[in-house]
N, C-alpha and C positions, 0 to 999 in steps of 0.2 A: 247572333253572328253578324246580321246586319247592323247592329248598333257598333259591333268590334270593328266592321271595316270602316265605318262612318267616321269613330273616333281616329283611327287610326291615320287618315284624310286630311283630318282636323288638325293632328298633332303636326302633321307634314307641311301643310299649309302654313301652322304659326310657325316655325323653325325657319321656313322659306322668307315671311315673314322679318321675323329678327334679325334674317341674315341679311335683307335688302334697308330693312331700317339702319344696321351698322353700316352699311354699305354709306348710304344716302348721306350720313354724319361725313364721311370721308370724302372731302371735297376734292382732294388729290385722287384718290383711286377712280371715283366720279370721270373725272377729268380723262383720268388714262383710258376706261372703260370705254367711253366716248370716242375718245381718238381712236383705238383700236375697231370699234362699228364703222365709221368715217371711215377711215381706211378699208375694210372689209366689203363697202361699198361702193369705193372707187370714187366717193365724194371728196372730191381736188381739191377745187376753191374751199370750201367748208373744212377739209380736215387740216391745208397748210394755215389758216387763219387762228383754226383752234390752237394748233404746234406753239406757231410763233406768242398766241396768248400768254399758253403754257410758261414759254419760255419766257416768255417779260414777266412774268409775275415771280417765276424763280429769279428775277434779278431784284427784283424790286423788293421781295421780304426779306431778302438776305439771309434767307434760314441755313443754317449751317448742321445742321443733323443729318443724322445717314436714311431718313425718309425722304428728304428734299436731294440729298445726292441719290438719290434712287431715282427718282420722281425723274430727276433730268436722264437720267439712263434711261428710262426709257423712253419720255420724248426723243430724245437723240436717237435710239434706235428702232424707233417707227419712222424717223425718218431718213434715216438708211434705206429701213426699207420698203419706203415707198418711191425712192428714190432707184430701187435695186428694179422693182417691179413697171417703173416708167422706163428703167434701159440706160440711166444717170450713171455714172460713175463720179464720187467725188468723196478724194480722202480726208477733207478739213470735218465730214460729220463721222467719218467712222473714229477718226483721232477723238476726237471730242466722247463720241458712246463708250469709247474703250477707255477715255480717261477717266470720264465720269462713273464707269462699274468698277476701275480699279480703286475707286474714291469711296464709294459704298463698301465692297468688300472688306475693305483696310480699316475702315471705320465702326464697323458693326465687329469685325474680328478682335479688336482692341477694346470694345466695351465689352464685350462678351469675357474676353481675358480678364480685364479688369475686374467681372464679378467671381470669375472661378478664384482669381487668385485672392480676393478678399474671403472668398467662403473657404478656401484653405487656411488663409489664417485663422478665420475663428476657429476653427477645426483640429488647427495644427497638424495639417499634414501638407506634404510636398507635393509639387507640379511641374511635371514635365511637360515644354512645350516647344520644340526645335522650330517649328513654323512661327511661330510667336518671335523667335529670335532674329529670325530671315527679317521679318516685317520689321521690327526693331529698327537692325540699320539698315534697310532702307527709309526710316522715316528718319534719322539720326544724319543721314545721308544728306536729306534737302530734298528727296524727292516729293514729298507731299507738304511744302512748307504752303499751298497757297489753301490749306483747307486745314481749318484754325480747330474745325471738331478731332481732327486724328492728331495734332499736336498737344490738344488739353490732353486728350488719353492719354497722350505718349507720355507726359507728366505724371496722368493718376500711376501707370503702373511705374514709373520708377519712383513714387513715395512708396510704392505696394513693394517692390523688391530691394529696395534701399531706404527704412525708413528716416535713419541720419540724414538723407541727402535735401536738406533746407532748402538750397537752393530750388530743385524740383519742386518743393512744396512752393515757393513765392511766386515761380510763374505758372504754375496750376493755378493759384490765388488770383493771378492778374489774367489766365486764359479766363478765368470762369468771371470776375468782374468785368471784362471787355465783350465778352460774347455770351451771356447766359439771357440777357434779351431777343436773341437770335434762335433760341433754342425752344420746341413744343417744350411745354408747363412740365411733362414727365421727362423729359429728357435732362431738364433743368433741374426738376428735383432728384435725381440719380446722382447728378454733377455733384451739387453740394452735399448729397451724404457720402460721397466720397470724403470731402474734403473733411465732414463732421468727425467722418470715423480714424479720419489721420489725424487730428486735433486730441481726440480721446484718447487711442490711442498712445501718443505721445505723454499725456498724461499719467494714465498709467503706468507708462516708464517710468515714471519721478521726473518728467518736464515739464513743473508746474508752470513754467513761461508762457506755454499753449494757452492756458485756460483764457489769457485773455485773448487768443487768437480764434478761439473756440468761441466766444461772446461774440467777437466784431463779427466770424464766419455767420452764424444766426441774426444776426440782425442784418447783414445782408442778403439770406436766403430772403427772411420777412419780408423785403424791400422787394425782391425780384418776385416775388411769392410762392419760393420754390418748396417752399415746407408743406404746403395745401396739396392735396388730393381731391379734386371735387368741389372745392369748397370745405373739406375739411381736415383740423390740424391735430395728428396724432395726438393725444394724452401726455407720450411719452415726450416729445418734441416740446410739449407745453412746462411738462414739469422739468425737464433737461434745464429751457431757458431761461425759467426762475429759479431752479438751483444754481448755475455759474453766473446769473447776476448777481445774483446774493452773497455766492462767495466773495465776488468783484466787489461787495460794495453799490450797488448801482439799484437801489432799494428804489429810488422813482422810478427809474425807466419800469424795475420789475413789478411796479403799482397800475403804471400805466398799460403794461403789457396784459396783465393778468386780466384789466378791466374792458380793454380794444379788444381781446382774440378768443376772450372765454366764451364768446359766443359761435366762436367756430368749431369749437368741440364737438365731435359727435354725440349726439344726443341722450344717449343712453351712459354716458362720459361723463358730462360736462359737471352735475353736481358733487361730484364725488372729487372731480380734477381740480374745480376750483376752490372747495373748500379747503382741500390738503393742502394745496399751494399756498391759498391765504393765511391759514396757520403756519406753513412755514415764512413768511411772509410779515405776521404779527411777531412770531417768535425773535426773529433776527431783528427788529424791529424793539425787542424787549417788553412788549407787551403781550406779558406771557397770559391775562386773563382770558382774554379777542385770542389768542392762541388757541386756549384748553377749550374753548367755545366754538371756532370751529373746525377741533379736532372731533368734537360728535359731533359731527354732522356728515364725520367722513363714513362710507358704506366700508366695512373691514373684510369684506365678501373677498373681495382680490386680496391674496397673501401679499403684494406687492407694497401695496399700497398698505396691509396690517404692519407690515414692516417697518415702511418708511415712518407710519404715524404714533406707532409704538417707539420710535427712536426719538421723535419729537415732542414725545409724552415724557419720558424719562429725561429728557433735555432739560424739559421746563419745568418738573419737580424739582432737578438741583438746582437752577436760576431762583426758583422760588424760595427756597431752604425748606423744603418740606420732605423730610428723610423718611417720618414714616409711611408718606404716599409715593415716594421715591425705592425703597425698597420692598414694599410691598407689590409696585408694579415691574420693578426688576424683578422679581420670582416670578410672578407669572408671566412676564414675557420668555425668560429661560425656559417655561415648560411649553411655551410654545412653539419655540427653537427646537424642542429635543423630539416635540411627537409629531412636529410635519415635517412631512418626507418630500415634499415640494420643493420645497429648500437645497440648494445646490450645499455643500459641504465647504465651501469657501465663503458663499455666504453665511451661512453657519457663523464660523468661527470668525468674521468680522462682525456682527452683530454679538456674537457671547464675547470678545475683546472689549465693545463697547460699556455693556451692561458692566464685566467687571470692574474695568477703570472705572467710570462712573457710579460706582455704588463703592471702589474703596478710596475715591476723592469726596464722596459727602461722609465718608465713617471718619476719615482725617477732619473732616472740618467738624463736624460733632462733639469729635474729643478734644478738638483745642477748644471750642464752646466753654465745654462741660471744662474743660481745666483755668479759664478763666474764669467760669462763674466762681 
């Protein structure tokens, strides 16, 4: 019993713990934390010194995200009211607390939008949102033209509700190259997979024009570093930006890419990411040998990835003219299509489209062979 309360102590203590450690990382909450004691003690000199700090440093990074429009909310409104609690009256700080929370709310309201209405589309289903609408025109109005983070959103969601509307898309394009240095590291990467997923999107419609807007998009996340978590660059993000190289043509940059980033992979990733790539890589390249070489090396553990490397197996048997290891590995790939249930049912039937065409484009080339010989 005494060891259960001990541990139990223990466990209270770390949690308290973690939670001062996150805390201590947050130089902003820090800050506010601070001023709020300062103030609570009636320390004058010491808490107007801190304020005004506060405030200069929100001028000075320029950050435009709805943590920094927060951060000033409430500086601004600690000093209302300490200014309420000395007996002060003066409207220039409540204008400003009240502009600055209508600036937070507006802004975090519209990113939040912006993600319901992207997970409805993958979804396909409908969103009703009449306060979304409100907010709308008033940002369409000009009331928040001087706060550049609620105007990019206002962008993301009208590619999200009109994806026709090109224009919307070009100055999302230019809000997020002119201000994504302005923006925390996760803030910046939200930004551009917005933009990633109206680039694909688009494609998928039959706008193969994107794909190259969808390259330059990626190589300017890479530039800002908005693709990285931690220090690390999804799998999927990896092989995305060597498959639309490749399609582009742009075989160096994607040599050069593969060999600068593959070390940002996560770990338990990275072998298996970069050999698939480099096989697709060699293949497009035509050197289907360095292809088939390191397609085994690829781990077939993830169906994903057995997919994609089954597709560039079957690729480079027909490159090669090798029919009987070309239809030998089309059967077995179709039986692996038919008994995983993994497999969404669209990809299914893109993958057995493949295998067909391809096994009755080398049985035509066989027979004119065979009719020449």
């Amino acid at each position: 019993k005494v060891v259960r309360y001990i541990l139990t102590d223990i466990n209270r203590l770390l949690y308290e713990f973690l939670a001062f450690k996150r805390m201590a990382a947050d130089e902003a909450q820090m800050r506010s934390l601070l001023l709020e004691e300062l103030q609570g003690r009636h320390c004058t000199k010491a808490f107007a010194r801190t304020l005004n700090a506060t405030l200069r440093q929100l001028d000075t990074t320029q950050s435009i995200g709805p943590d920094a429009l927060k951060q000033r909310y409430d500086a601004l409104n600690m000093k209302v009211r300490s200014e309420l609690q000395e007996g002060q009256r003066s409207t220039a700080h409540f204008e400003g607390s009240s502009a600055a929370l209508d600036r937070f709310f507006v802004a975090r309201k519209l990113q939040m939008s912006a993600e319901k209405l992207n997970i409805h589309f993958i979804l396909n289903t409908t969103s009703d949102d009449p306060f979304l609408d409100i907010l709308m025109q008033q940002v369409d109005n000009g009331q928040f033209n001087d706060a550049p983070y609620i105007i990019i959103y206002r962008e993301v969601i009208r590619t999200l509700q009109n994806p026709d509307d090109t224009e919307a898309f070009r100055r999302l394009q230019h809000g997020a190259a002119t201000h994504a240095q302005h923006l925390p590291q996760g803030e910046r990467h939200d930004l551009y997979q917005h933009i990633l997923n109206y680039c694909i999107r688009r494609i998928n419609a039959g706008r193969l024009q994107f794909q190259s807007e969808l390259f330059a998009t990626y190589r300017e996340a890479l530039t800002h570093g908005a693709l990285l978590t931690d220090g690390i660059l999804s799998q999927w993000d990896f092989k995305n930006i060597v498959t639309i190289g490749l399609r582009l043509r742009e075989a160096e940059f994607v040599e050069g890419f593969i060999e600068e980033y593959g070390s940002t992979l996560a770990e338990n990733h990275r072998a298996n990411a970069v050999a698939y790539n480099r096989a697709n890589l060699h293949f497009h390249a035509k050197n289907y040998r360095q292809a088939l070489t390191q397609l085994q090396r690829v781990d077939l553990d993830d169906v994903f990835y057995r997919l994609d490397a089954r597709s560039i197996l079957l690729k480079t048997y027909f490159e090669m003219d090798d029919p009987d290891a070309l239809f030998y590995h089309a059967s077995a790939f179709r039986t692996f299509l038919l008994r995983n249930r993994t497999i969404s049912d669209r990809q299914r039937k893109v993958y057995q489209n493949l295998i067909r065409f391809t096994v009755s484009l080398a049985r035509c080339c066989t027979d004119r062979h065979r009719i020449r010989a």
